[in-house]
N, C-alpha and C positions, 0 to 999 in steps of 0.2 A: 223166172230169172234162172239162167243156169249158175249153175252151180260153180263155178269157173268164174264169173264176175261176181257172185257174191265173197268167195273169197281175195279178189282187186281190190272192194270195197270196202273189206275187212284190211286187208293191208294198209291203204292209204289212211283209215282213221289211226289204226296203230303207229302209220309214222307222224301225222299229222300229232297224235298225242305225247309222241316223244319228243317232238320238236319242242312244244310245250313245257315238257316237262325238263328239259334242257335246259331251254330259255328262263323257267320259273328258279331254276335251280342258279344259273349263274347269276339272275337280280339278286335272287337271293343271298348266296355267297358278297357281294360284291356289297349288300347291303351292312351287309354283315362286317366287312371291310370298313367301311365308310362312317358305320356307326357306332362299332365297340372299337376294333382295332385301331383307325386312327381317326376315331372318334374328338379325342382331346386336342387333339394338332390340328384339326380342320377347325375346329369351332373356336381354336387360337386365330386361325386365317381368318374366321368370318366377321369375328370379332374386330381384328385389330382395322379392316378395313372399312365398319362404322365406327369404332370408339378407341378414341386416343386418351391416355391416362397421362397427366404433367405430376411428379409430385412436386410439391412446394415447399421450401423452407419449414423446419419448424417451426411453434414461439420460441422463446427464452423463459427461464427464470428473473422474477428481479433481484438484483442485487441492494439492500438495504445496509445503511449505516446502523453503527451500536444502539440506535435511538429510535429506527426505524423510519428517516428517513432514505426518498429512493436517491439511488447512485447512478442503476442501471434499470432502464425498463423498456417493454416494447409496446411499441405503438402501433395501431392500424395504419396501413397505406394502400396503394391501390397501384399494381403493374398491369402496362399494354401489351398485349402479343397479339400477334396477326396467325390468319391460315391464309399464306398465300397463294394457295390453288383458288382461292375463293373473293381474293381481288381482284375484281375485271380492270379497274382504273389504276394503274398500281403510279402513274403519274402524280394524279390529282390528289388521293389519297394519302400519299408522301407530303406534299407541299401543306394540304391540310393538317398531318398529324404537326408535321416541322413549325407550323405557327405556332401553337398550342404547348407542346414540348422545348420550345427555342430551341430545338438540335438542328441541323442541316438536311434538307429536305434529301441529299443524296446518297447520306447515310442509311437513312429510313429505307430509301427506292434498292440499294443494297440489300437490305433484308428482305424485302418483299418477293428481290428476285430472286432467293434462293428456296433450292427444290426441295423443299420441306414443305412436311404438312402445319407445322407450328414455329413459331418463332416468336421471343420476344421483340419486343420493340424497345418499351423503357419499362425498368422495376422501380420500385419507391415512389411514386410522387405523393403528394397529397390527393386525399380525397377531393378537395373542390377540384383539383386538376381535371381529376377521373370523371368527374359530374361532366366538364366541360368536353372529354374528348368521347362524352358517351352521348353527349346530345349533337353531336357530328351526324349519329347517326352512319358510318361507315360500314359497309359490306366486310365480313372475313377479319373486321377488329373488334376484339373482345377486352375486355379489364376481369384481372382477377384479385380479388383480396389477399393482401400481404403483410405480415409485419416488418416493420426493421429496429433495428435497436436503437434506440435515445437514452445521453447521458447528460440528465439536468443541467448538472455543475460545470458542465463543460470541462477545462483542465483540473478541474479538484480532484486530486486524485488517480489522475488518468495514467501516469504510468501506472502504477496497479491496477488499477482497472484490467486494463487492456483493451481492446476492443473485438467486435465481432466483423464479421465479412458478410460480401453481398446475401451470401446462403444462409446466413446468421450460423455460421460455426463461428466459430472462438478461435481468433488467431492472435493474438496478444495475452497477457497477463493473467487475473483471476480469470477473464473468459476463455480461454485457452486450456488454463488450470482446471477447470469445474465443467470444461465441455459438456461433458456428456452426464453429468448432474441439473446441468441448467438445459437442456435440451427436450425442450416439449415433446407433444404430438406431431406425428407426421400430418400433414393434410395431401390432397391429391384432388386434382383437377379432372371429371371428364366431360369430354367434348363425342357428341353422336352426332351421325349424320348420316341421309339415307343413301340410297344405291346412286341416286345423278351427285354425288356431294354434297348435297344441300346440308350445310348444319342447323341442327336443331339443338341447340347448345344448350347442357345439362351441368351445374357445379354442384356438385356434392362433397361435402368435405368427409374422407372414411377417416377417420382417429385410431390409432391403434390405443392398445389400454394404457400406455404409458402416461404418469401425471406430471404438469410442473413442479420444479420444486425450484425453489429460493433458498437465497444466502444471504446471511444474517451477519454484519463484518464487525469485528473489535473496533475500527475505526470509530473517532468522532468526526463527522463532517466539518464541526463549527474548530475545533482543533485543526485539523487539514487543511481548512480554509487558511488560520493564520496562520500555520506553520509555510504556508505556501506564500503567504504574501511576504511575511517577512524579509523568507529567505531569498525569496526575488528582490527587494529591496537593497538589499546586503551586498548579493552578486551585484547588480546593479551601480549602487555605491561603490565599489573594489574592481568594478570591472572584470568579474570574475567571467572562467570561461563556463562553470558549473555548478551547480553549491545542491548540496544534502541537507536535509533535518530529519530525525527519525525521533518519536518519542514512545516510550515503550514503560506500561505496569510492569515494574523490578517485580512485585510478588507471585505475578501470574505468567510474563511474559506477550500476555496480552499486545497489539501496535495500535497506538492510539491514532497515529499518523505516519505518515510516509510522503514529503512533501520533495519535490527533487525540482531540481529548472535545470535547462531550461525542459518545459513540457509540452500538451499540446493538446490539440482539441480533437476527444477520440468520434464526434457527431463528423467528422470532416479528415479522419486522420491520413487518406490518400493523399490532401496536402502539404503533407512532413514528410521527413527523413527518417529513414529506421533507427540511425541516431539517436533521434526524439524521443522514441517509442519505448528505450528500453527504462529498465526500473534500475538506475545505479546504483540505488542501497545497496541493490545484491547482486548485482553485476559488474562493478568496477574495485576495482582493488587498487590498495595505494597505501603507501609505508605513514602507519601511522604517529610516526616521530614519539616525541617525550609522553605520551600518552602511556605507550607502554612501562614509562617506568610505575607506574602506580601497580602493576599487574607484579613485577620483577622486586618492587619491597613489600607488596603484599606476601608472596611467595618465599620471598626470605623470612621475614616475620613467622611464616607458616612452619619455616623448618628450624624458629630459634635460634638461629645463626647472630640477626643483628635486635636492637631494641630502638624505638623511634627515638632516644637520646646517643648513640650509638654514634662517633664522629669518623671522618673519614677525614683526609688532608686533600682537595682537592687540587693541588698543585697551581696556586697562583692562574690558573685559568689556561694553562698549556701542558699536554701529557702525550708524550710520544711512546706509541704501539708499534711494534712491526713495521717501525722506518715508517708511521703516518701520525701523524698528530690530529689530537682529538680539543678541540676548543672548546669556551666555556662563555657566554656572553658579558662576564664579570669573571675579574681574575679572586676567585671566593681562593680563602685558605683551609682552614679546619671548620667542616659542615655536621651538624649533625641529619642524621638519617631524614628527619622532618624537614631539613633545613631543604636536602638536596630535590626532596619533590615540591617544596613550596616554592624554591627557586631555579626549579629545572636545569641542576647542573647534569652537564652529561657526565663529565669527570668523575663526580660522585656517584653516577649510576655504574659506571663499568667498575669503578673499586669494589662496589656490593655487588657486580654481577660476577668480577673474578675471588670473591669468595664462596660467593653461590657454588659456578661451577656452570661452565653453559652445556653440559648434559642435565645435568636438572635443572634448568632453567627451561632447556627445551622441552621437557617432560610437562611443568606447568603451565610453558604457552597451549600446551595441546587439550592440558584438563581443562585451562579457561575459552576452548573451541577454537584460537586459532589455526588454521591450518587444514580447518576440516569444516563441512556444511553444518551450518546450525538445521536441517531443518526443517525449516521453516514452510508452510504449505503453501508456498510459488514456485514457479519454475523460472529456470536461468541463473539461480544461486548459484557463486564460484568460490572456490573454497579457500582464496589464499595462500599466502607461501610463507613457509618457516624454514628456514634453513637446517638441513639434518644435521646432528654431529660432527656423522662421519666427514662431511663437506666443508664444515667451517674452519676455514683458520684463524687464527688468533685478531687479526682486524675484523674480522666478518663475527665471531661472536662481541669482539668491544663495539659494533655498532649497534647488534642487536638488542642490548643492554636498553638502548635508548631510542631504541624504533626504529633504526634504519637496517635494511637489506632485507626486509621481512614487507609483507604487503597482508590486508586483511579491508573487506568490509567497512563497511557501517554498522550494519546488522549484526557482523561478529564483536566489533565494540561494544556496541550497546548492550549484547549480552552477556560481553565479559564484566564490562561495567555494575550490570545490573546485580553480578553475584554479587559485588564488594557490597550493592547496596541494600539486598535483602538478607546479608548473614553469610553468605558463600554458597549459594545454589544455583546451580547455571541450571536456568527453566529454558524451554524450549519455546522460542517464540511462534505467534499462530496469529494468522489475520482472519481466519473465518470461524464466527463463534459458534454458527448454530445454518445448521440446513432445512429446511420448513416445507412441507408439503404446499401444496394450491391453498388450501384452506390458514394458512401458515400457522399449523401443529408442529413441532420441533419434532425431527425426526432422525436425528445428528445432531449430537452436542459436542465442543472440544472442551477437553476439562486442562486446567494448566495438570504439567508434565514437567518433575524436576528430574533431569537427564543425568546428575551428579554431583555430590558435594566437591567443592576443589578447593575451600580454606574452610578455617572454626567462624562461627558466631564471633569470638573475641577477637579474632585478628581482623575480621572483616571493618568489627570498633572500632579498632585502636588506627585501621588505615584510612576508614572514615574523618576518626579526628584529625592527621594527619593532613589530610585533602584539605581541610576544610582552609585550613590556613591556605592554599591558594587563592583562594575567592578573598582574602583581604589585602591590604593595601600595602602589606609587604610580598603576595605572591603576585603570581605572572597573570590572573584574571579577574582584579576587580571588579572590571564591567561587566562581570558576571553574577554580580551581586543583587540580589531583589530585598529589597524593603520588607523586613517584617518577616524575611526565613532562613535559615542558616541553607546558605549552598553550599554544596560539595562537587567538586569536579576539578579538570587537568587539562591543562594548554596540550595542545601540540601544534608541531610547524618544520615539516619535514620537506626534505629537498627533495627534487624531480630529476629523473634519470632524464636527460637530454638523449634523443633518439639517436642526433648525429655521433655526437660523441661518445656516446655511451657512459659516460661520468656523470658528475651527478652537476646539476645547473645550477648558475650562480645564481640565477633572478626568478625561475619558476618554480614556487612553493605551494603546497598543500597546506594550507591553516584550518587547526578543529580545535573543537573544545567537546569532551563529551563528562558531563555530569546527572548531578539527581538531588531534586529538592521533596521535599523537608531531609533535612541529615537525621532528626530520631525517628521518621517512620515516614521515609521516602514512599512518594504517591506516582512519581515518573520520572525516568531516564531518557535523559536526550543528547543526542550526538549531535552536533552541526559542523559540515566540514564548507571549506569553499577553496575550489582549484584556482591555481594560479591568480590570486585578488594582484592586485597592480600598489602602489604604493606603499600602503601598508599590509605586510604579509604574516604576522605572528598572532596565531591564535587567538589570544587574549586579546588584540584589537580589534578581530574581522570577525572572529565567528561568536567571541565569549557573549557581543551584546545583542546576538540573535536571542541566542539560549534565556538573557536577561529579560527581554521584549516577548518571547513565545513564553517562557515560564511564567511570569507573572498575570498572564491572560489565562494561561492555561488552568491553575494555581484558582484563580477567581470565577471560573469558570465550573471548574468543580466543587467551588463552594471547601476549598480547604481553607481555614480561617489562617490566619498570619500568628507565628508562634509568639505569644504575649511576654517571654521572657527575652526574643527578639527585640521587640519593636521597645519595650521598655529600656532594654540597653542601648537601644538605636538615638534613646533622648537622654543618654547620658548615667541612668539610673545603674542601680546596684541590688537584684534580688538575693534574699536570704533564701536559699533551697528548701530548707527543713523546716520552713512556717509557710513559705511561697508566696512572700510577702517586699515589698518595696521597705530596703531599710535606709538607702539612700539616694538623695537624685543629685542635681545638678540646681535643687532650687526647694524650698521648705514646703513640707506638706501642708497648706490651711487647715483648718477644724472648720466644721462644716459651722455656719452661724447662720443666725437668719437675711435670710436672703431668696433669691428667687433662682429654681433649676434652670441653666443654659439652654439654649434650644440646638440641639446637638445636628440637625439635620443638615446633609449635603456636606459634612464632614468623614472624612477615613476614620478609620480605627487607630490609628497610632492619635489624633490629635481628640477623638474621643476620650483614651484613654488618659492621655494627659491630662486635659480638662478635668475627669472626674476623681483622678489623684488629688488633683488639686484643692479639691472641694471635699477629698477623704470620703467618698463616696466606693461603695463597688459595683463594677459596670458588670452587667452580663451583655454578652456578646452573642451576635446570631446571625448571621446569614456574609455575606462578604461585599464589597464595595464599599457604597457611599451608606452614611446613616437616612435612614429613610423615614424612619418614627421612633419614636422612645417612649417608656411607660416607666415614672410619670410625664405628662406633657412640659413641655417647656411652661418655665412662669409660675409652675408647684413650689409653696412655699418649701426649703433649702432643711428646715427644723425635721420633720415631720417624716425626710426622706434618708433611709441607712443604702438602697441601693436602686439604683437605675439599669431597665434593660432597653437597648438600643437593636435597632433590625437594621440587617444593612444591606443596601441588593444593588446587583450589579450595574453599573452605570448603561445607558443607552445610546 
């Protein structure tokens, strides 16, 4: 071979090997490309074209009452979604789910036809639904596991509550509030499928580490309940357009209930009015008349100005201010201080407030929280209105004297209220006691919170005693009265601004009563207001006998017994203090002789006790209601016995 073609055939291997080595090199490169550099972004592509990821709703927390009953809890359900690429029949498939579903089968054929890879169909139904639309058997329909939110009690409650939405966010009240306290795990759906589409449908739930946690409420359910009926009854009776009850622990602050109407059912609440929905304790404001004067002599009292025997003249029941006259429902002449909040003169309230001074007047509506947010751990709380100094002129502070031109709560009542009744502490009101892991470990506690002193221990007494004489049958709310406790509280019945007119309206009234029984060691405060009642419109007749009917359950409910120096004056009797002992009745005390013990069962404690007076006997007392047994039995000879104890428990 010459020499001249073996170097041809050297040439062409050396190109032939550079071609190669080109070629090796730009795979290379290109691999290199494809597999570090956009590595992550392709294998997003290749990904997302077999596997679809849905996340799902999270759970919820339960919401639990003070007792540990549930309020708010969630349940299993089962939601339909479709992959419409994967519907051949998208007709018949529609008509089939629409049986099954009762929705409109064109509905459905709407969704089906849309150019998505996933789509629901329907969320929530029940599981046997989901059994039934899974033995269909259908092409490209799947069911995924859901919860949704369930509240037992239906309306108990419910404006606090609030409720959750399709996604189970919280868009109303505590749910809304504790969102993202009560907000479980995420779950997430995935769906694979190979290169022709075909799924091959995989659920796997990923959880991130986040745990449930639950809320533990001050509420009592079995309270809520009746404050809820009542106050429906009330409205109802009066023809009211609204009515409130709030009842609240004066020493903690603590809300035992929050009962409003009208309300609503948060399992369904799509079919209400946003209306319905809010919580008006702490969203609606409205002047609350003569109530205020108890806040406005307490306050005087605070600064020594007046004394509860202290008289004012209150003009025959006509007193003209700045060219306006101010009226009195009785033409009263000379009142004492006591006189004028047992008898709710206005007259006498603006004489004590133009010695006051309504710059410090306004000074102590603001220590006792009007005018500013209690708060309180809800949202939507509105803070009232006080009229500033500088703004008021001489009609506009003699109204405020006596509740009018001022606007306040429920919620700020009650907890203006509640200073008078636990000494002068305005606590901070709270509905949620305790926040509980999955496991319900308390992991958040609320401890009461007293936000400020705004009168002494002794004036809070002496306004206490003062009250108390409303609740008798010379003040403005004896049907306020309960059998067997000393109540204390305050009418109000304040006029309504007329939109048209803007004056104030001759026939549309605001009627409340906010009090707190026992008066020596108040157990609960409670306000009940009712908008515009029809007939009768004054306090003391529309709302005083709510407060009478819920306290007295309430009262027997908690097992506070009935005060014995009560119910013994209630039958006419006359206790000595300092032995605490019956020195007189209405009827001779026997000596006990022989004879045989009564059989006390299925009788109260007021007719227990007189019985055993009677027979010079001492009763011990225990539990509340009716008498349910006693020791000795009925039929024990009468000689042999110096005292009997009786059990008493709540009627059923």
């Amino acid at each position: 071979m010459k020499l001249r073609d073996k170097k041809w055939i050297r040439f062409r291997i050396y190109l032939v090997a550079g071609f190669f080595f080109i070629g090796t090199g730009i795979i290379l490169a290109r691999a290199y490309q494809l597999q570090v550099i956009q590595g992550d972004k392709l294998d997003g592509i290749a990904r997302s074209s077999y596997k679809d990821k849905i996340t799902l709703p999270p759970e919820r927390g339960v919401i639990y009452d003070r007792n540990g009953r549930e309020l708010a809890v969630s349940v299993e359900v089962c939601s339909i979604y479709a992959h419409p690429s994967l519907v051949k029949d998208k007709n018949l498939t529609a008509i089939k789910l629409a049986q099954k579903l009762d929705v409109r089968s064109s509905s459905i054929l709407a969704l089906l036809k849309k150019d998505r890879s996933f789509v629901w169909i329907k969320r929530r139904i029940s599981p046997e639904k989901g059994d039934q639309i899974k033995s269909l058997g259908l092409k490209g329909i799947g069911l995924a596991p859901e919860t949704r939110r369930y509240y037992p009690g239906r309306e108990i409650a419910s404006n606090l509550l609030g409720f959750a939405g399709v996604d189970n966010q919280g868009l109303e009240g505590l749910e809304k509030k504790y969102d993202e306290i009560l907000k479980g795990p995420q779950h997430t759906l995935v769906q694979m499928s190979d290169a022709l589409g075909r799924s091959f449908y995989i659920s796997q739930p990923e959880d991130n580490e986040r745990n449930v946690h639950n809320l533990v409420l001050t509420v009592d359910m079995d309270i809520q309940y009746k404050a809820q009926k009542a106050l429906e009854a009330a409205v109802e009776k009066f023809q009211g357009n609204n009515g409130q009850c709030l009842i609240m622990n004066p020493d903690t602050g603590e809300i035992l209930a929050m009962a409003v109407t009208p309300s609503f059912n948060p399992n369904s609440f799509g079919n209400y009015q946003p209306y319905q929905w809010r919580n008006r304790i702490i969203t609606d404001c409205y002047e609350p008349g003569s109530i205020i004067k108890t806040f406005l002599i307490a306050s005087a009292l605070e600064e020594n100005l007046i004394s509860s025997n202290t008289y004012f003249y209150c003009e025959k029941g006509s007193f003209r201010i700045a060219n306006r006259t101010i009226h009195d429902t009785k033409k009263y002449e000379n009142l004492t201080v006591a006189d004028i909040l047992v008898l709710s003169s206005n007259i006498g309230a603006v004489k004590i407030g133009q010695i006051f001074g309504y710059d410090k007047f306004y000074e102590y509506l603001n220590r006792f929280g009007f005018g500013s947010r209690t708060g309180v751990d809800l949202i939507g709380e509105r803070q009232g209105y006080v009229r500033p100094v500088k703004e008021a002129k001489e009609i506009d502070q003699a109204n405020s004297y006596f509740g009018q031109g001022m606007s306040a709560t429920s919620l700020q009542l009650a907890t203006a209220m509640a200073a008078v009744a636990n000494g002068g502490r305005i606590m901070r009101p709270y509905v949620v006691k305790t926040v509980t892991d999955q496991h319900g470990k308390a992991i958040e506690n609320t401890r009461p919170t007293m936000v400020r002193r705004v009168i002494s221990p002794e004036t809070a007494s002496l306004t206490t005693k003062i009250m108390e004489g409303v609740v008798s049958d010379r003040g403005t709310a004896p049907l306020a009265a309960i059998p067997g406790f000393s109540v204390v509280g305050k009418t109000g019945t304040s006029q309504k601004v007329d939109s048209e007119t803007k004056t104030y309206s001759k026939k549309d009234y605001v009627a409340i009563f906010a009090g707190f029984v026992p008066k020596d060691n108040p157990k609960l405060v409670m306000v009940v207001m009712i908008d515009e009642p029809k007939g009768q419109v004054y306090g003391g007749l529309v709302s005083a006998p709510v407060f009478r009917e819920v306290g007295s359950w309430v009262l027997n409910n908690l097992q506070i017994h009935p005060e014995l120096r009560q119910a013994y004056q209630e039958e006419g009797m006359q206790i000595d203090s300092a032995k605490a002992r019956v020195v007189k009745s209405g009827y001779e005390n026997k000596i006990a002789s022989p004879g045989l013990l009564p059989d006390f069962r299925g009788k109260g404690m007021r007719a227990v006790i007189k019985s055993a007076n009677e027979l010079g006997l001492k009763v011990v007392l225990k539990g509340s209601g009716l008498a349910e047994r006693q020791t000795p039995g009925p039929g024990s000879p009468l000689g042999a016995i110096s005292a009997v104890e009786v059990i008493f428990t709540p009627p059923t």
